[in-house]
C-alpha positions as CSV (number, residue, x, y, z in Angstrom):
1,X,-9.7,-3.1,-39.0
2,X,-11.2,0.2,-38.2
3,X,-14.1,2.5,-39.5
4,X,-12.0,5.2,-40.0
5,X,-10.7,5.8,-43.0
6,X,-7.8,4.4,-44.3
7,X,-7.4,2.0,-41.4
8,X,-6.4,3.6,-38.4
9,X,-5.4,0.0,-36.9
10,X,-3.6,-1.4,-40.3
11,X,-1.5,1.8,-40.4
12,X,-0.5,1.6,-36.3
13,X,0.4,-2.1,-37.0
14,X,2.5,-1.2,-40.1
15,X,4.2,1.4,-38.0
16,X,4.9,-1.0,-35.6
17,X,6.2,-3.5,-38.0
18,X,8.2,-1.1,-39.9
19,X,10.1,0.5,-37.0
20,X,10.2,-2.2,-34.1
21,X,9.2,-5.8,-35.1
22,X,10.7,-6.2,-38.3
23,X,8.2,-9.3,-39.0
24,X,9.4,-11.1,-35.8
25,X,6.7,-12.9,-33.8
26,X,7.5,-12.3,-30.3
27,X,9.0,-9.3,-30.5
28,X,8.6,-6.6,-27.7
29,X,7.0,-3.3,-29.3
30,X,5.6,-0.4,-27.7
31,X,2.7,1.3,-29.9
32,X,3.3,4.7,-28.8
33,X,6.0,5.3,-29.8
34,X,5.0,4.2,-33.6
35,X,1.8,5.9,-33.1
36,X,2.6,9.5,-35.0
37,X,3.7,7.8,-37.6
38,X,0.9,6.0,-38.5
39,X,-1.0,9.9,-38.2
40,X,-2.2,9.1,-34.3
41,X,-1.6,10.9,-31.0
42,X,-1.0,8.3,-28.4
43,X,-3.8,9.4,-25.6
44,X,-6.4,10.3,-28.1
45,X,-9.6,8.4,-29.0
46,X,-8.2,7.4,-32.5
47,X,-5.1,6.1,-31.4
48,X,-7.1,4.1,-28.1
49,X,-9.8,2.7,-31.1
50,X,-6.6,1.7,-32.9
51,X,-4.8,-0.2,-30.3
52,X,-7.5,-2.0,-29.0
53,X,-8.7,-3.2,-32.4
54,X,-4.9,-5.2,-32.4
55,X,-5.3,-6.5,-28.9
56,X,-8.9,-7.7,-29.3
57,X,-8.0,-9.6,-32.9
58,X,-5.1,-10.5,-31.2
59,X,-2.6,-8.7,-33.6
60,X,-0.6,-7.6,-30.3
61,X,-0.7,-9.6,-26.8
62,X,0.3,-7.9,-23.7
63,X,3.3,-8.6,-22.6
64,X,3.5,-10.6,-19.6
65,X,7.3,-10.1,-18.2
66,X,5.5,-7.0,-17.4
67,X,4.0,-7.0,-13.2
68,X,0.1,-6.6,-13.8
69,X,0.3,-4.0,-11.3
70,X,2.9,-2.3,-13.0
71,X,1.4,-1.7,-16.2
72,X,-2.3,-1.1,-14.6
73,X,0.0,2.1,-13.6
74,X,0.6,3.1,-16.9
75,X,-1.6,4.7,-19.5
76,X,-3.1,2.6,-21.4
77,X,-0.8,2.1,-24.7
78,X,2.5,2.9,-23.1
79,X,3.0,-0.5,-21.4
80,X,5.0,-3.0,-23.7
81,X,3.0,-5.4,-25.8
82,X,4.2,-8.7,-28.0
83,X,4.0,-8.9,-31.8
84,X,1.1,-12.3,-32.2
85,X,1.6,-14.6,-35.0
86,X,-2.4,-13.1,-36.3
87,X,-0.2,-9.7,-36.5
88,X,1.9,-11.2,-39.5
89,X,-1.3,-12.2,-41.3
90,X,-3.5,-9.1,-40.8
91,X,-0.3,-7.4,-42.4
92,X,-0.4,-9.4,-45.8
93,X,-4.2,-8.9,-46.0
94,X,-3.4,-4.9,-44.8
């Protein structure tokens, strides 16, 4: 999931399991704040390469109860995002 090494992304999504979704599809998360414990700093390159790697194989979906112009305010990683069914089996294979 990432070319750093042990897999920046796989450890943010594990993070993000462990202390928010709990293996529920659906669930509202917010990467940020499970971002030092997978060993990133929200704002930083690593942790940016990291979340984008979940949205673009669609590990995470935005979440849309949140106004467009709302979140286009926010930095990028701090709006709320949605656990994606592809999230549960990117964690087995993890």
């Amino acid at each position: 999931m990432s070319a750093y090494p042990g897999g920046d992304a796989a450890r943010l999504l594990r993070s993000i399991n462990a202390q928010q979704a709990h293996g529920r599809v659906g669930s509202i998360v917010f990467p940020f704040a499970a971002a030092r414990a997978a060993g990133l700093v929200p704002g930083t390159g690593r942790y940016e390469e990291a979340l984008w790697t979940l949205v673009w194989g669609g590990a995470l979906a935005v979440d849309g109860c949140v106004p467009l112009e709302a979140a286009a305010r926010l930095p990028f990683g701090r709006a709320p995002y949605r656990l994606a069914p592809e999230a549960l089996r990117l964690l087995e294979t993890a």
